[in-house]
C-alpha positions in Angstrom: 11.9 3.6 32.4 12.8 6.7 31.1 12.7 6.9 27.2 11.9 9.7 24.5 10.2 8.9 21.2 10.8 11.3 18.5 7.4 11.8 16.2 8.8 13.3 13.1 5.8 13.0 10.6 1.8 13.8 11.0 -0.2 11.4 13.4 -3.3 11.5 14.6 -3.3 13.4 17.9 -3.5 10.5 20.3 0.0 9.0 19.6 1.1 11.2 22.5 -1.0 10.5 25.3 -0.7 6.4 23.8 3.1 6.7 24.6 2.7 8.5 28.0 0.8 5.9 28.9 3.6 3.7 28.5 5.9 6.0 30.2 7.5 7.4 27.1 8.1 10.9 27.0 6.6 12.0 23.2 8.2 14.6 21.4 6.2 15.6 18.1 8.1 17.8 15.4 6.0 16.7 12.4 7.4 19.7 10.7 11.2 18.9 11.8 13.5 19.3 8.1 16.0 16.4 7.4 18.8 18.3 9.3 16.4 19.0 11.9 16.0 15.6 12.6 19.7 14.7 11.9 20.4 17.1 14.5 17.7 15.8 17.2 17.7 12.1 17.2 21.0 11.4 18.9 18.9 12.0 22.3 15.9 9.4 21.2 15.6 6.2 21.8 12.6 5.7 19.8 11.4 7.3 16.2 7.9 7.3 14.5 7.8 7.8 11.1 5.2 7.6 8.4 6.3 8.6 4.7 8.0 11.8 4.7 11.4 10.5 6.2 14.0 8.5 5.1 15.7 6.6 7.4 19.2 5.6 6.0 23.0 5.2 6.8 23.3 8.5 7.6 20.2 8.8 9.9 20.8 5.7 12.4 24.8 6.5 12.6 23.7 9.7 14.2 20.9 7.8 16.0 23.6 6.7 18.9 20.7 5.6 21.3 17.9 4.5 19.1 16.2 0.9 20.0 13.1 1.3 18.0 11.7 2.9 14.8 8.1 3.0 14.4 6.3 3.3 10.6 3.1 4.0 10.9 1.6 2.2 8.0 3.0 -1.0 6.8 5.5 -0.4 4.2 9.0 -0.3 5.1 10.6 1.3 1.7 11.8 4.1 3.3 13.8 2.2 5.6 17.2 0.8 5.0 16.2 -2.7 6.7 19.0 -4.7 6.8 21.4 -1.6 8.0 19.1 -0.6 10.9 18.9 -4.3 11.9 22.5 -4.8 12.0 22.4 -2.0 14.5 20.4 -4.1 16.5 17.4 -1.5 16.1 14.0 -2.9 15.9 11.4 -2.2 13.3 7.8 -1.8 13.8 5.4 -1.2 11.9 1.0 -1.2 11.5 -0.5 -3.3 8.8 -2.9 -4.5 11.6 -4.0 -1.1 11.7 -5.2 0.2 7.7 -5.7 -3.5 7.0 -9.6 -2.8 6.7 -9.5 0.2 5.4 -7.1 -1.3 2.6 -9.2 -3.9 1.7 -12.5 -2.2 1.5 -10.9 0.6 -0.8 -9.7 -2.1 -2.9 -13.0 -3.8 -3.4 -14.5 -0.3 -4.2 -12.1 0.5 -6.9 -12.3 -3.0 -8.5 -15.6 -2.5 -8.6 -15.9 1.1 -9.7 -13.9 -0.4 -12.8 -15.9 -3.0 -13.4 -18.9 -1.2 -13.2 -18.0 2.0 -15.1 -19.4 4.3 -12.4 -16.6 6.6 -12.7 -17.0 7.4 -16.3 -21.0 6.8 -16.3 -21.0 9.5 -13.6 -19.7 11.8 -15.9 -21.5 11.5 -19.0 -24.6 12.0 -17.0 -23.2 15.3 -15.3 -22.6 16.4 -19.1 -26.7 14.9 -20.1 -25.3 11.6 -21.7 -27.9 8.5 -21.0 -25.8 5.9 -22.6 -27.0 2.6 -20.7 -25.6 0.3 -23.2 -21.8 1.9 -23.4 -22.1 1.9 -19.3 -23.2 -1.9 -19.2 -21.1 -3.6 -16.0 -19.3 -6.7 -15.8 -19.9 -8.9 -12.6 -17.4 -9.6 -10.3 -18.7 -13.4 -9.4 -17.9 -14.4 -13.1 -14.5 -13.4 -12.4 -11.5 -15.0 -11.0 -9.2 -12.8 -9.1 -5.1 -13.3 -8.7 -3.5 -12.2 -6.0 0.2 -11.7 -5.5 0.8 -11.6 -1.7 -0.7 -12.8 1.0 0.0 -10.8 4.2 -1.8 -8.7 6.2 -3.3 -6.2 2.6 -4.0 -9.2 1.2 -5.7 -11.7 3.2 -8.1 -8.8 4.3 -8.7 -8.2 0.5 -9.9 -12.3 0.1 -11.8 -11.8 3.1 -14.1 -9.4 1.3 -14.2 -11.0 -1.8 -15.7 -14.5 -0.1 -19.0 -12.6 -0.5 -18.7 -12.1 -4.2 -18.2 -15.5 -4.2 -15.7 -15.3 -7.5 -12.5 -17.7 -7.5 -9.9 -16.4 -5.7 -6.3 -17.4 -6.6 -2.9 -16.2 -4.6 0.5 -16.4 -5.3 3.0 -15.5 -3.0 6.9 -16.2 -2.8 7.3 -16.8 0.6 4.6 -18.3 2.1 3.0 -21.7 1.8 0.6 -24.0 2.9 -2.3 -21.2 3.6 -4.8 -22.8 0.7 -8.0 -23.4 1.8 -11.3 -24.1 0.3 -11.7 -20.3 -0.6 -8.7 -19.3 -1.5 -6.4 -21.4 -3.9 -2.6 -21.4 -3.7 -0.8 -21.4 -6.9 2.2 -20.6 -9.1 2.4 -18.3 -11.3 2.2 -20.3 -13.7 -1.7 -21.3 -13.3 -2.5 -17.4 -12.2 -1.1 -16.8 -15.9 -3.5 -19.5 -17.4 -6.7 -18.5 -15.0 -7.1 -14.6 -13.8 -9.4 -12.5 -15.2 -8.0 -9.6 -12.5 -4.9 -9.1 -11.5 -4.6 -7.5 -7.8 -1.3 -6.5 -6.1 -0.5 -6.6 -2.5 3.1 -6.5 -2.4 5.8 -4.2 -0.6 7.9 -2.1 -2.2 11.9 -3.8 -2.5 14.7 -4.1 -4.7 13.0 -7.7 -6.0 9.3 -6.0 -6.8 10.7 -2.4 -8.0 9.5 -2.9 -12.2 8.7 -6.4 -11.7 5.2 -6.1 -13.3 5.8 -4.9 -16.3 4.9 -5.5 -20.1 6.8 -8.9 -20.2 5.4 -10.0 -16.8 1.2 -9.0 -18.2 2.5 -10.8 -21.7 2.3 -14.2 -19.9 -1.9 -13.9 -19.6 -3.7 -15.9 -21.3 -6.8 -13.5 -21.1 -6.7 -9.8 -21.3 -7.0 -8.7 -17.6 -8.1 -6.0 -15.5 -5.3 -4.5 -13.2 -5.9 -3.5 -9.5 -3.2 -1.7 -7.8 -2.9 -0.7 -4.4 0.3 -1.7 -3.0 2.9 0.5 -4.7 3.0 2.6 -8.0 6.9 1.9 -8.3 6.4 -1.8 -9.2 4.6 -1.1 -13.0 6.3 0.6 -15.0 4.3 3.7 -16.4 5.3 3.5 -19.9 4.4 -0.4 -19.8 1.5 0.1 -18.0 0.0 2.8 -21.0 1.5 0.5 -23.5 -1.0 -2.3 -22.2 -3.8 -0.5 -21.9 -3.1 0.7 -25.3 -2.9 -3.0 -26.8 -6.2 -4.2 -25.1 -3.7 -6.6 -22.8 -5.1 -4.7 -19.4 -8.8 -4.2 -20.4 -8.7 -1.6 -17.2 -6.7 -0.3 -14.4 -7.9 0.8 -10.8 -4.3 2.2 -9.4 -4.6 3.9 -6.2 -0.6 4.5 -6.4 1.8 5.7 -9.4 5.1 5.6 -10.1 5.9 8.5 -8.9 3.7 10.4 -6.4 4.8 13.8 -6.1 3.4 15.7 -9.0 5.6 18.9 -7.8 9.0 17.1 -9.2 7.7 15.4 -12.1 9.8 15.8 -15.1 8.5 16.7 -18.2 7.9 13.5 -20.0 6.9 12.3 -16.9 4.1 14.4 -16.5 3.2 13.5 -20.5 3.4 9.8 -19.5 0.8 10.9 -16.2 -2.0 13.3 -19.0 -1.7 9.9 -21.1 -2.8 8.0 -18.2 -5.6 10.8 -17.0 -7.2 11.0 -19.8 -8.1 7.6 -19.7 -12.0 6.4 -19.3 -10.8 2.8 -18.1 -8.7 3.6 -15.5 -9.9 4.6 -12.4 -7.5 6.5 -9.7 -7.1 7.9 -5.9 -4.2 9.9 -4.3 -2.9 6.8 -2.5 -5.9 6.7 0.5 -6.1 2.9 0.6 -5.8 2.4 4.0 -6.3 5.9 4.7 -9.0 6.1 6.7 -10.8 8.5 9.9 -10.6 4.9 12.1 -7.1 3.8 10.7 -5.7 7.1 11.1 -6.4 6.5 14.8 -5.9 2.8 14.8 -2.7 2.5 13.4 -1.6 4.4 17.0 -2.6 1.6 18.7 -1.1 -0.6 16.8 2.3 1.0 17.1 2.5 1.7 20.7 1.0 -1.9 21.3 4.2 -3.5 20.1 6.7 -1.1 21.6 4.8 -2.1 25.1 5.5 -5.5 23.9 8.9 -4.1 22.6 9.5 -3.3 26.4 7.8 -6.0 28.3 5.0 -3.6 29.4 1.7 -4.8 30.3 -0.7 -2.7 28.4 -3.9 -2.6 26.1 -5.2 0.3 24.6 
């Protein structure tokens, strides 16, 4: 078999020698520009790609030999899905591989929120001693919704069995996966029962501003927000607005609306100081999943299905 894989964002260094040993000749231009790789991938039949690339109309009508495009990550927003499958182009991607590291940065936020330890961390950096105004709230009183229930989001429940809270899950296109820890329900009783709200959903035209003020108005309870799936499903100005009226008692958002501070615009980046200056939210530069093993891992996982793409026999 001879077949070329163009790598056109930053991987961890093994992805090469992973596809040689499948007997696909690498070629890594993590630096490539759009019309670099616009002007390249006509001689590929395989391209990896993590966040930096668009892969669109444009892209696969010059991609005259492409069979496969690997994300490596799980999210598949960048990719115009139904266009690359009508070329008959397969789609790969890793949620096997930051699934972990997902989940534990999601239980470490919640409970970074619900323990204060961002903001009591600071006052006693500036000689503040306030126990009372620090006091924690524990998570086995709570009952946690979640809205999906792939890979993100069963590895979430997994971690939260030992904090032995009620777990609730929605999700829209699966059914059937209740079990005696984790309860499957509509919307409707999430609205009536969660105490946290915790997202796990990709990033399409049906999710884009679907949780927004309206959506949060159907609680019964005021509710504490976790968000690590992606920053372009709340609405920022909804999301300050319910902070604002004691409807989200706290947030813990590892994404935002929009990501790259360098193009903000300028009400934008008021909307974004609002949301800093905050003591009950709690943030990271989009790392769930972002991990030293997951970097790695996530390689694996990739070049595992494009042996089984190929019908090779291999294992990492």
């Amino acid at each position: 078999m001879s077949k070329k894989c163009l790598i056109v964002d930053e991987m961890h260094e093994s992805i090469q020698d992973l596809l040689s040993q499948i007997g696909i000749e690498p070629v890594y231009r993590p630096k490539a520009s759009r019309e670099e790789i616009l002007d390249l991938i006509s001689d590929f039949e395989g391209l990896l790609i993590r966040s930096k690339t668009t892969v669109d109309r444009e892209l696969v009508d010059k991609a005259k030999k492409l069979e496969f495009i690997g994300r490596a990550g799980a999210g598949l927003d960048k990719i115009d899905v139904e266009y690359v499958e009508s070329r008959d182009i397969e789609i790969l991607n890793a949620p096997e591989g930051n699934r972990d590291a997902l989940a534990e940065h999601a239980v470490a936020m919640l409970l970074n929120l619900l323990n204060n330890i961002n903001r009591a961390d600071r006052e006693v950096r500036n000689w503040i001693w306030d126990r009372e105004g620090n006091r924690g709230v524990e998570l086995s009183d709570k009952t946690v919704g979640i809205i999906g229930y792939g890979h993100m989001g069963q590895a979430f429940v997994q971690r939260l069995r030992a904090f032995d809270c009620r777990v609730l899950v929605y999700d829209k296109y699966k059914k059937g996966f209740g079990t005696k820890n984790v309860e499957e329900v509509s919307l409707e009783k999430m609205f009536a029962k969660a105490d946290v709200l915790s997202l796990h959903v990709p990033l399409t035209e049906e999710t884009r501003g679907w949780i927004d003020a309206e959506f949060f108005g159907q609680f019964k309870k005021n509710i504490y927000l976790l968000n690590t799936a992606r920053g372009e499903i709340i609405p920022t100005r909804d999301l300050l607005d319910l902070l604002d009226s004691g409807k989200l008692i706290g947030a813990a958002l590892d994404v935002l609306e929009k990501e790259k501070f360098d193009q903000l615009s300028a009400e934008q980046k008021s909307l974004f100081e609002n949301l800093f200056n905050r003591k009950n939210v709690v943030l990271s530069p989009h790392v769930g999943g972002w991990t030293f093993a997951s970097f790695k891992r996530i390689n694996e996982v990739l070049v595992g299905k494009i042996a089984t793409h190929y019908r090779i026999d291999w294992n990492a």
